[in-house]
N, C-alpha and C positions, 0 to 999 in steps of 0.2 A: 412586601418589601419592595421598594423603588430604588431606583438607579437613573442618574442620568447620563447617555449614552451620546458622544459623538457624532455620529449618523446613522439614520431611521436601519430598524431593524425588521426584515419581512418574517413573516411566519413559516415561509418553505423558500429557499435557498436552490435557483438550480445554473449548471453548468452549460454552456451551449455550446456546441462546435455545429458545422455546416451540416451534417448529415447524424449527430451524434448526444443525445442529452442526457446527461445524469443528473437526477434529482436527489439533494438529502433527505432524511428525515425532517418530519417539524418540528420548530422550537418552540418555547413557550412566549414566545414575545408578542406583546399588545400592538395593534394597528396604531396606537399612540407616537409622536414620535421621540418624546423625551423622558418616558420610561417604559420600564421593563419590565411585566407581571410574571410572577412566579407560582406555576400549579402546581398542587399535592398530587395531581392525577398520576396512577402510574403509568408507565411507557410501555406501550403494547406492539411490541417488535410486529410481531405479524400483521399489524396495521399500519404500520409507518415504516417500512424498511422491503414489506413484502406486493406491490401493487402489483407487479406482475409481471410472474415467472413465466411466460410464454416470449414475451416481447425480445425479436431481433433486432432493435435498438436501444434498448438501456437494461443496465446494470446499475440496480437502485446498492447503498449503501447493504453491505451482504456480512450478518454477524457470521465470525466464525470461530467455534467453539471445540468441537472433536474433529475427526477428521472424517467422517460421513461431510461434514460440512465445507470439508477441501472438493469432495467428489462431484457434491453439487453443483461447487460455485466453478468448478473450471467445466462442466457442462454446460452450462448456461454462458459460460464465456467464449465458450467453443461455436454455438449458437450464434451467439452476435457477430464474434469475429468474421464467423463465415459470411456474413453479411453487410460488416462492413470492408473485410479485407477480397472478399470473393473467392478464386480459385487459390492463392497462395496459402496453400497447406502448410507448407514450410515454417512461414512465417506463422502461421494459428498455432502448429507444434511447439515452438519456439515462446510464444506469447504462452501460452498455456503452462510449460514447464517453468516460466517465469513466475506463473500465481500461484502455480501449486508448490513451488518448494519455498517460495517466501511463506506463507498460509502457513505451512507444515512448521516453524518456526516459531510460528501462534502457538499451533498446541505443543509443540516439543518440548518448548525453552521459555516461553514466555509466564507458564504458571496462572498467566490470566485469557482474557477471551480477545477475540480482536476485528476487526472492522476489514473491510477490504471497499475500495472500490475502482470502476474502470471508467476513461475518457480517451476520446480521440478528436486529434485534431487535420483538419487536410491542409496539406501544403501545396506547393506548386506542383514538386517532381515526388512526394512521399506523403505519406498517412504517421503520423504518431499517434502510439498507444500508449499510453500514458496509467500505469497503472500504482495505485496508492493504499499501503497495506499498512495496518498499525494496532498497538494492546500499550496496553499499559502494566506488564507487566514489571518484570523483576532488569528489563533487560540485556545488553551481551554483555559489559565485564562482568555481572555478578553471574550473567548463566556460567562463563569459560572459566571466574575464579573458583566457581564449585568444583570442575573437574582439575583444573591446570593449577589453582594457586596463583599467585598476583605476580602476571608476567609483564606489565606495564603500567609506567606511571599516570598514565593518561585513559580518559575516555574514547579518543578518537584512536589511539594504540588499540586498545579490543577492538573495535571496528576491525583495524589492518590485520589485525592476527585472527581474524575470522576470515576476512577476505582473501587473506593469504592459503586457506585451509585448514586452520585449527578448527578442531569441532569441540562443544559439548555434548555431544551424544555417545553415549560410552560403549568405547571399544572402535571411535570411529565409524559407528555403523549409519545408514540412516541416507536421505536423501545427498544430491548433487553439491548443495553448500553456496554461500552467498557466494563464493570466485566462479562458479558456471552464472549465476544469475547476474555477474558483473559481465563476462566474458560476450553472453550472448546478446547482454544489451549492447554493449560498447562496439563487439562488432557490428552493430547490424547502424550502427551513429549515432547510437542512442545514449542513455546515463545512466547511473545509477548513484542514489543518494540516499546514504544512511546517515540516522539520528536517534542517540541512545545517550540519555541520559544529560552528559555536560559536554558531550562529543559528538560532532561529525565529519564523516567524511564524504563524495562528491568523488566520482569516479566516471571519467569518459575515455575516448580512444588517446588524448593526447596527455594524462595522465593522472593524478589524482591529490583533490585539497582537501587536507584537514585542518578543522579548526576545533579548538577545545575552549575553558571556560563561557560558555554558553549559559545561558541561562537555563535551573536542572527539566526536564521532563521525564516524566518516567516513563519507563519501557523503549519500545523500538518504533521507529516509524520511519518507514523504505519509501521512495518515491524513484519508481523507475519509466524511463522512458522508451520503449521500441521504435525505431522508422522501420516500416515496411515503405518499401521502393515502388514507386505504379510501374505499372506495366505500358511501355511507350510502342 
């Protein structure tokens, strides 16, 4: 099957910051520039996702499935962090409770499995972490109208009545909740940006946009930002 494609498309995709690189996985696309080959072969996570769990600079695209797989991957991010942020614990605590309770989202509420990855970029007087978490699940107004019933006309409304504190997790119980994962970003100058469905909302310290008819996506997909501050 051929496609013709706008501009050349490379085989592995990666992100660069000054001290910091994330690699994607590979696609299936030809060295060619004006089409696109398509393989039967299947996708072997543990080869293309897994290059190496030692390394204190990257954080390759990391599936996450159960929550063994939460434990892992804020290990491993615990890891980098420390090496890229150095002594600020603080801030590694803070980053860390940021991947693990979005993650936990994955398996809680999402019904399906879901990707995470992490990026840093250095500023002048700060380091951003930039972390990007996503499934393509079921995700947030159909998870909250299963428990709550349809408390808003909109997609970017579930968004705010999550952000606000509503949970689907019954009984209330269960991690922190997307308002600490806004809070500690937005305090520290950072953002937080959710995208579910035909909804999003864009959350920072001065205050927060929503937009709705969107073109639909399924599931959730979080893009949050941290500045850790250097040390002067």
């Amino acid at each position: 099957m051929r496609g013709e494609l706008s501009s050349p498309r490379e085989e592995r995709d990666a992100c660069h910051s000054n001290h910091g690189t994330l690699y994607s996985g590979k696609s299936g696309a030809g060295e060619r520039e004006t089409e696109t080959v398509y393989t039967t072969d299947p996708f072997n996570s543990a080869d293309d996702l897994g290059r190496s769990t030692s390394s204190s600079n990257v954080l390759e695209l990391f599936p996450i499935r159960v929550h063994e797989d939460i434990y892992e991957v804020a290990g491993r991010a615990r890891h980098i962090l420390a090496y890229w942020l150095g002594g600020t614990s603080y801030d590694i605590d803070n980053i860390v409770i940021l991947l693990s309770e979005a993650c936990s989202n994955i398996v809680d509420h999402s019904g399906d499995a879901g990707i995470v990855t992490i990026q840093k970029y250095d500023r002048k007087h700060c380091i951003d972490v930039n972390l990007a978490i996503g499934d393509l699940g079921r995700g947030i107004r159909q998870s909250l109208m299963a428990v709550h019933g349809a408390i808003s006309d909109t997609c970017a409304g579930y968004i705010e009545q999550a952000l606000a504190g509503l949970s689907a997790r019954p009984g209330e119980r269960g991690g922190q909740g997307l308002g600490t994962i806004q809070r500690i970003a937005t305090e520290s100058g950072g953002s937080l940006h959710i995208r579910s469905e035909i909804g999003s909302v864009l959350a920072q310290a001065s205050g927060t946009t929503t937009h709705d008819g969107l073109y639909f996506f399924p599931g959730t997909q979080i893009a949050i930002t941290f500045r850790s501050k250097r040390a002067v």
